[in-house]
C-alpha positions as CSV (number, residue, x, y, z in Angstrom):
1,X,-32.7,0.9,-26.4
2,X,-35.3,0.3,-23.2
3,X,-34.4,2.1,-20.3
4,X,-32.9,0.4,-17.6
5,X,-35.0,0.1,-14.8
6,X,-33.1,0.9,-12.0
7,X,-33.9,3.0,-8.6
8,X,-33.1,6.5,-8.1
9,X,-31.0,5.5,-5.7
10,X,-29.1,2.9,-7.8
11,X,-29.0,4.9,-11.0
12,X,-27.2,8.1,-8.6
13,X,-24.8,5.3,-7.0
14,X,-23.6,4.0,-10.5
15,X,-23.3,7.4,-12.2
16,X,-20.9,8.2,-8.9
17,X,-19.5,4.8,-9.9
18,X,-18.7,5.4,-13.4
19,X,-16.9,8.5,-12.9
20,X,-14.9,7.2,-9.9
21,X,-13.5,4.7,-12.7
22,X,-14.3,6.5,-16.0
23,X,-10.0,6.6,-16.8
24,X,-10.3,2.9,-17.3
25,X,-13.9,1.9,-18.1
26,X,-13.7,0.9,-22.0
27,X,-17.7,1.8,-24.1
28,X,-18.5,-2.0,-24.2
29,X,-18.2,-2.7,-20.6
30,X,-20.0,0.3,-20.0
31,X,-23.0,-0.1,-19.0
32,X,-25.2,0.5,-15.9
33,X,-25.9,-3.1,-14.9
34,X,-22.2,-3.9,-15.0
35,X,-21.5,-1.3,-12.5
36,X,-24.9,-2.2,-10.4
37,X,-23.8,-5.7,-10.0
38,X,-20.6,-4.4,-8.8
39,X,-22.0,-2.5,-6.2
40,X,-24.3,-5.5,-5.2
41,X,-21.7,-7.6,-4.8
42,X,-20.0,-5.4,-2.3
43,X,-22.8,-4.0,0.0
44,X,-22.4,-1.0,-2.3
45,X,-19.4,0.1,-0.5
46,X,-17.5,2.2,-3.3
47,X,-14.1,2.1,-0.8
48,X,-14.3,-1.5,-1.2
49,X,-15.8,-1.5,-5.2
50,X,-13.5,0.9,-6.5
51,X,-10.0,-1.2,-6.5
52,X,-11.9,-4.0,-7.3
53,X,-13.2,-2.4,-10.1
54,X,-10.7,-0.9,-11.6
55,X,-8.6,-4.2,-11.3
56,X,-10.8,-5.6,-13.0
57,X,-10.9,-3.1,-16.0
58,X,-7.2,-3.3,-15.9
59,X,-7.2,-7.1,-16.5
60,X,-9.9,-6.3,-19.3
61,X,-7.5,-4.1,-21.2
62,X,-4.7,-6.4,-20.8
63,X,-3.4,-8.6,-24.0
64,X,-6.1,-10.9,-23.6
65,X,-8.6,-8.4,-24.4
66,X,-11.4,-9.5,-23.1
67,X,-14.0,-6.8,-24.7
68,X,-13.1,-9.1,-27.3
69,X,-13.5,-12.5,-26.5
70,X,-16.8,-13.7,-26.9
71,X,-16.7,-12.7,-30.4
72,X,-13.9,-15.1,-31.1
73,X,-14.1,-18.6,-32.4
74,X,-14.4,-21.1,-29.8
75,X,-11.1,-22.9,-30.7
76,X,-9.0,-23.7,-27.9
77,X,-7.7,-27.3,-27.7
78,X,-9.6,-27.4,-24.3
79,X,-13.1,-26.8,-25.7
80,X,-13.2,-29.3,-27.6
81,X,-13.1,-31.3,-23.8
82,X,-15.2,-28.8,-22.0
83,X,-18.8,-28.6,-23.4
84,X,-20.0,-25.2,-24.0
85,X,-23.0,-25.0,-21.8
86,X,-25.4,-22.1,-22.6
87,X,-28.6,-23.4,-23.8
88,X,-31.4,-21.1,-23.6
89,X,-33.5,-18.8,-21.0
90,X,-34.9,-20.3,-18.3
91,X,-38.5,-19.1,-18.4
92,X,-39.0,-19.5,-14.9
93,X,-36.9,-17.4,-13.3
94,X,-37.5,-13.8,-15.0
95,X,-34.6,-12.5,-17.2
96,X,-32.4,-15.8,-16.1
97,X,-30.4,-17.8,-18.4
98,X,-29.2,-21.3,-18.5
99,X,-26.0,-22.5,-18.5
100,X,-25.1,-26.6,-18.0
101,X,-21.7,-27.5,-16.2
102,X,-20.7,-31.3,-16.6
103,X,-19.0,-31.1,-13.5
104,X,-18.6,-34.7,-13.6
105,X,-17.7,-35.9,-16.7
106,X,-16.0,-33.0,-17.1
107,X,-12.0,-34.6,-17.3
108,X,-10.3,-31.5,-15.0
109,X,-8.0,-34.2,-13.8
110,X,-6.6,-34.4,-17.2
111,X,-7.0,-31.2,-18.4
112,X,-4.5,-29.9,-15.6
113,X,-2.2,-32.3,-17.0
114,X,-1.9,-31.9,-20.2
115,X,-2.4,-27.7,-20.4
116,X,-1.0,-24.7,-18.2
117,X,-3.2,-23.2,-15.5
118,X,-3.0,-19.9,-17.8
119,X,-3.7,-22.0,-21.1
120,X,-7.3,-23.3,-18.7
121,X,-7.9,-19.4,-17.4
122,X,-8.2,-18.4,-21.1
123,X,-10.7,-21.1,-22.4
124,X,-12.3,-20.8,-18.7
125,X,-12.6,-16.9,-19.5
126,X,-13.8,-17.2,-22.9
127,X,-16.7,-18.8,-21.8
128,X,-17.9,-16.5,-18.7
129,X,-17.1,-13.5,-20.9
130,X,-20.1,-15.2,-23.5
131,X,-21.7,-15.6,-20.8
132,X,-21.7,-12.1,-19.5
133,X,-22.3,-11.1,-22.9
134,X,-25.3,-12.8,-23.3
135,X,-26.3,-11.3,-19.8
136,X,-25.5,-7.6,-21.5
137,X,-27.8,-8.7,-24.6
138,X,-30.9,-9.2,-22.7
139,X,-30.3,-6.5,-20.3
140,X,-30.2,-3.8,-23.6
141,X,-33.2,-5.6,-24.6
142,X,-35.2,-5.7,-21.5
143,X,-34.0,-3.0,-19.8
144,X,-34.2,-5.7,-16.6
145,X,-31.1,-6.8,-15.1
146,X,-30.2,-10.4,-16.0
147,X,-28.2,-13.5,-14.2
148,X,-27.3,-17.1,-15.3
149,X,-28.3,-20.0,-13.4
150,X,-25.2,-22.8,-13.9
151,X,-26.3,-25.7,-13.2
152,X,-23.5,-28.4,-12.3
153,X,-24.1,-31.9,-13.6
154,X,-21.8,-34.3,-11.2
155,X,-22.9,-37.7,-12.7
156,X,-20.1,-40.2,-12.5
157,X,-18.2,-38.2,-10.0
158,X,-16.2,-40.4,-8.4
159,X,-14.8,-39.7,-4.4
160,X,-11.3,-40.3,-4.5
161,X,-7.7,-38.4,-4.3
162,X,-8.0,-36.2,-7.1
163,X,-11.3,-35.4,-6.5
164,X,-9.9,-33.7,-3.1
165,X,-6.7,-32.5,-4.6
166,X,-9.1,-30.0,-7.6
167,X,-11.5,-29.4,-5.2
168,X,-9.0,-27.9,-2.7
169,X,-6.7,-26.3,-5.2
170,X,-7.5,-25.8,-9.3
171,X,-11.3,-25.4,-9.1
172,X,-11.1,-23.5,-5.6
173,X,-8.8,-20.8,-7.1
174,X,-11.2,-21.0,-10.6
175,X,-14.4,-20.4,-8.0
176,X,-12.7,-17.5,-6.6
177,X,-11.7,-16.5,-9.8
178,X,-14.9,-16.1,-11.1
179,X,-16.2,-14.5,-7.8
180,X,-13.4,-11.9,-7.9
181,X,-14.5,-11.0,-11.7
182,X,-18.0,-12.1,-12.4
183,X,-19.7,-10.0,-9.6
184,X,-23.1,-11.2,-9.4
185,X,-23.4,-12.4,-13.1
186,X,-24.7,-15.9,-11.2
187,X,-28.3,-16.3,-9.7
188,X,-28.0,-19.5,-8.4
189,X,-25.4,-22.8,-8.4
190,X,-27.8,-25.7,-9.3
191,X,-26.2,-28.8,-8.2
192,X,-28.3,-31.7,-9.6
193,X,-27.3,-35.9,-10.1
194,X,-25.6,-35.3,-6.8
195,X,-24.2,-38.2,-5.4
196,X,-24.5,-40.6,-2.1
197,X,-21.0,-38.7,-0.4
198,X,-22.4,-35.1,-1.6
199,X,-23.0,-34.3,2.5
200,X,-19.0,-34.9,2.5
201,X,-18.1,-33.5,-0.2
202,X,-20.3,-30.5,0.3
203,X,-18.3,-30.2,3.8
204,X,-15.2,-30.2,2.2
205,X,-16.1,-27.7,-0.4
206,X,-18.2,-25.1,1.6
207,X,-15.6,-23.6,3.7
208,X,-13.8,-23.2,0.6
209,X,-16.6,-20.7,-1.0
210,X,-16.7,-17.2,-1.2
211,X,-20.0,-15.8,1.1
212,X,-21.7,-14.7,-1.1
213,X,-20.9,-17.7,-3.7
214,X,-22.6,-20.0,-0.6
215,X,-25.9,-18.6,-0.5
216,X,-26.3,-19.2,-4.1
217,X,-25.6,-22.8,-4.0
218,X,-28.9,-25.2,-4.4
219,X,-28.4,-28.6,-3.9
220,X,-31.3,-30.9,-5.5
221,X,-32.4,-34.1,-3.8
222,X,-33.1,-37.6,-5.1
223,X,-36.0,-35.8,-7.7
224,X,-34.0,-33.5,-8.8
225,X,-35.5,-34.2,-12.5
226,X,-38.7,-32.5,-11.0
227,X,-36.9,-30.1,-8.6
228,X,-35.1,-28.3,-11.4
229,X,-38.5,-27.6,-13.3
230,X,-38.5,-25.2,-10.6
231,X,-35.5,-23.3,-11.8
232,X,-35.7,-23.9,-16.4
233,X,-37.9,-25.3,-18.5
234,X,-37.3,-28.3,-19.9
235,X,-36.5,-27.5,-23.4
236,X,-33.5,-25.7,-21.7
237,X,-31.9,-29.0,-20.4
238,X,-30.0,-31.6,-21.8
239,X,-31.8,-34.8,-23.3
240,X,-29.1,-36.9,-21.8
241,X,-31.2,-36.4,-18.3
242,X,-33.9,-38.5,-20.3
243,X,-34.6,-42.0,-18.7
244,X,-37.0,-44.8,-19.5
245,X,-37.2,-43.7,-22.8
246,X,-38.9,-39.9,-21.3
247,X,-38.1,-37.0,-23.8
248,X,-39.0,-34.2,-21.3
249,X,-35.7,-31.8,-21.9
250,X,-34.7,-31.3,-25.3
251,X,-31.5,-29.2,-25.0
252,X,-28.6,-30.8,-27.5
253,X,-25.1,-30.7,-25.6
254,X,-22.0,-32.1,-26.3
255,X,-20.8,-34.6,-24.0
256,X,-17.8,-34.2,-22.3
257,X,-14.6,-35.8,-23.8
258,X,-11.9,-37.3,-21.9
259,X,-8.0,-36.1,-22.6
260,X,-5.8,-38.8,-23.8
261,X,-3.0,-39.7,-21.1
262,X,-0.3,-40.4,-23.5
263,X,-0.3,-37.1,-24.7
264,X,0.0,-35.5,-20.7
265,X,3.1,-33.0,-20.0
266,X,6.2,-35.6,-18.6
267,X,8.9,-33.5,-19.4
268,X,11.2,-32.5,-16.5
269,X,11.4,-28.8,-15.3
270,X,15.4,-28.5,-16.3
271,X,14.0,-25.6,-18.5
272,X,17.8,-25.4,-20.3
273,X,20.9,-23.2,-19.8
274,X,19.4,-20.2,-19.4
275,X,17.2,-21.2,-16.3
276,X,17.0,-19.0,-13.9
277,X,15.6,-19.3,-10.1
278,X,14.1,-17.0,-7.4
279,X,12.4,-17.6,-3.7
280,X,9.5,-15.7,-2.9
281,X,9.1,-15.5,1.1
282,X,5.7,-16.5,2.0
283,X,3.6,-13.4,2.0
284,X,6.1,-11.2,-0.1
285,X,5.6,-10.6,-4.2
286,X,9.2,-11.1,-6.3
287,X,9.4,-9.1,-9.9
288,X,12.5,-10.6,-12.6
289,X,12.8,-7.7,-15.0
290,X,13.7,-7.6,-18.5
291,X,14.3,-4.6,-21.0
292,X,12.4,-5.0,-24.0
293,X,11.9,-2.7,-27.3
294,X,8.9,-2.2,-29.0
295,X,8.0,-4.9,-31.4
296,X,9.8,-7.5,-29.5
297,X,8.4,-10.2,-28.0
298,X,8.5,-11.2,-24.8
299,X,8.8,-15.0,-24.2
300,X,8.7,-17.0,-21.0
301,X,8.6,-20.9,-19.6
302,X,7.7,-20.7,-15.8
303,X,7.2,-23.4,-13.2
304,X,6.2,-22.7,-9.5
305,X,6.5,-25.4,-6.7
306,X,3.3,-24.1,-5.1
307,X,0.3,-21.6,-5.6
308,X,1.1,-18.2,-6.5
309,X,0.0,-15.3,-8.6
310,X,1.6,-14.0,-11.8
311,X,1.4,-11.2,-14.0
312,X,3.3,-9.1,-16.5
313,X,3.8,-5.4,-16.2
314,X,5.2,-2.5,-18.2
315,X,7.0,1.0,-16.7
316,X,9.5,3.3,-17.3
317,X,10.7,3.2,-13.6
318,X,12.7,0.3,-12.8
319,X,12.8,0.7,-9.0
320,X,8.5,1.1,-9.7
321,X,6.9,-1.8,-7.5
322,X,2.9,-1.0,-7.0
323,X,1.5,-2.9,-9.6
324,X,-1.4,-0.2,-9.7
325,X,0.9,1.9,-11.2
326,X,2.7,0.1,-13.7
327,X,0.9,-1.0,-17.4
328,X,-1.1,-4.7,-16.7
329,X,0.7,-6.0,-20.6
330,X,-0.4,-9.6,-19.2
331,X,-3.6,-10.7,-17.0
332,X,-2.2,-10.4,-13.4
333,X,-3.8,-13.6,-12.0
334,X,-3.5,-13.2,-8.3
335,X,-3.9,-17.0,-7.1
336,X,-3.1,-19.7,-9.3
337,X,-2.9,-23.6,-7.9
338,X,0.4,-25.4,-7.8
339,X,3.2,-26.9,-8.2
340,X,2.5,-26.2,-11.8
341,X,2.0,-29.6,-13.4
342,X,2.3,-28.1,-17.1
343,X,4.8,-25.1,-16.9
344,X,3.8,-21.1,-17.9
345,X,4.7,-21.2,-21.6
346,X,3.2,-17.9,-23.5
347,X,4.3,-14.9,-25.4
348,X,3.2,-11.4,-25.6
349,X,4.4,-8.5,-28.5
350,X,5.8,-5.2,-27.0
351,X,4.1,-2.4,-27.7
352,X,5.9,-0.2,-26.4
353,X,10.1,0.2,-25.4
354,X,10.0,-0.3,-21.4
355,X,11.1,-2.1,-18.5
356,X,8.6,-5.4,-18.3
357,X,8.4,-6.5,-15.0
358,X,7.3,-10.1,-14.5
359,X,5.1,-9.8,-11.2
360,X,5.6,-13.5,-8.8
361,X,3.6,-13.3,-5.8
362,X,3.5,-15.6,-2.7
363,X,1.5,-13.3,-0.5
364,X,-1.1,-15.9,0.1
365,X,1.0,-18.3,1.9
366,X,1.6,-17.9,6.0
367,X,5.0,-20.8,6.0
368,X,5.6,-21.6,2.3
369,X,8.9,-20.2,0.9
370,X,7.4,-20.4,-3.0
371,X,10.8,-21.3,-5.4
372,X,10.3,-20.6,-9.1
373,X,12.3,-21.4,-11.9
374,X,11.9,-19.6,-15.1
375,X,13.6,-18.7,-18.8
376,X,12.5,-15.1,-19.8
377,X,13.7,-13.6,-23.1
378,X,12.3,-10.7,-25.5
């Protein structure tokens, strides 16, 4: 393997690193550009980096298993709608590689309607974790810490309700998302085919943005065909950018496929007899616990009538309420968009006998008294 080519400096703050977090670092996230771009991302402030961190690991180990992702088939009903979009390195940015978003075509709209905000966060996480991996590959190989540029495609993007209600909700809490998890795995947001309204829409969206996310954001003009030259060559992006019969970018990507509306969610939220509710005040987490036994499993339906974060946890304490301390069984995802249009609906096997505590949190919210209405049984 090359050496990685990090500073004295760097290489002393990520060995301190590593063993601050070594109880839950797992060998194949292990490595030291993983932990530097953790430390980038937060001014290397290891008070701020370490809960971070070791949230982050926690949500690794969960049932999701995300060491494991990437290597899966890419099989999701949702994938077959969203394009995968790596293509190949850049060239001319060094170690950079290219990733196309079809922001545009992309049908989030339906895609919100016809699948679960969790069902989206797993084909959504599949993807970045390829993507990371990818990153890890060409870091082993040249020993040179490596980024993707994603490049977001808004052709046919259209100005209208629903473009204001993702923007301020599903793909704001998705952008955080990936900022909370995928510290500095992104070089630059290349925003190309932008169209006429993109000064309001980039108005609406910027106070929206993590920092850090903002000053990655590029936003190419009228020539963008020649602007993003600057960023890939061309046999790295799509040939459906080709015009007047031109065949300057070569890349073969799906196109985006639209969901079919008869088959959106239009069932009620009476979940059945055994439907329970709670209220969580607005900046207050709620837990409903259940005994389970090992080799049970634990099924839920949930719907929430605004945003809110949700996670499953295991302990043997049942007064226990620091989430840090209990077992992460199922991803705690700390800022979801609501109301839920396609209810919770997922399963996960007990591996151990415990008390399961489903985690509901509103602390977000300032006014907004979340109500939540579920059916949990193992």
């Amino acid at each position: 393997m090359v050496e990685t080519t990090l500073t004295l400096e760097e290489r002393v703050m990520v060995n301190d690193l590593r063993k601050m977090v070594k109880d839950e670092l797992t060998p194949s996230y292990d490595t030291d550009f993983n932990l530097l771009r953790w430390l980038q991302g937060h001014n290397y402030d290891t008070k701020v980096v370490v809960p971070k961190l070791r949230y982050h690991l926690r949500f690794r180990k969960s049932c999701w298993n995300l060491d494991e992702m990437s290597k899966r088939p890419r099989d999701h009903p949702i994938q077959s709608h969203w394009p995968y979009g790596i293509t190949s390195m850049s060239e001319k940015i060094e170690n950079t590689i290219i990733n196309i978003e079809q922001a545009g075509p992309n049908d989030y709209w339906g895609m919100l309607q016809t699948h679960s905000v969790t069902e989206v966060m797993k084909s959504r996480i599949q993807d970045l974790e390829v993507m990371l991996m990818e990153v890890m590959k060409l870091e082993k190989a040249t020993g040179k810490q490596a980024s993707i540029i994603y490049v977001l495609d808004l052709n046919s993007l259209n100005f209208d309700k629903r473009l204001f209600s993702l923007v301020t909700g599903p793909l704001k809490t998705l952008t955080q998302f990936m900022s909370d998890h995928y510290v500095e795995l992104f070089k630059y947001f290349v925003i190309v085919n932008a169209p006429s309204f993109m000064y309001n829409l980039w108005r609406l969206i910027r106070p929206l943005l993590p920092e850090r996310t903002k000053g990655k954001v590029r936003i190419l003009g009228g020539d963008w065909r020649e602007q993003i030259l600057e960023y890939s060559q061309p046999s790295a992006l799509p040939d459906f950018w080709n015009i007047d019969g031109n065949s300057t970018f070569t890349a073969k990507i799906l196109p985006s496929v639209k969901f079919d509306e008869k088959l959106y969610y239009r069932e009620d939220y009476i979940l059945g007899d055994t439907c329970q509710q709670v209220t969580v005040a607005a900046g207050k987490i709620e837990y409903v616990t259940i005994v389970a036994k090992l080799g049970a499993t634990l099924k839920w339906t949930i719907h929430a009538n605004g945003e809110f974060g949700f996670g499953v946890f295991c302990t043997d304490d049942e007064n226990e309420e620091d989430e840090t301390k209990m077992d992460m069984v199922y991803p705690q995802i700390t800022l979801m968009s609501g109301p839920t249009v396609v209810p919770l609906k997922d399963s996960v096997f007990c591996k151990k006998s415990g008390i399961y505590k489903f985690w509901l949190s509103n602390r977000h919210a300032w006014w907004h008294t979340l109500k939540v209405q579920y059916d949990i049984s193992a």
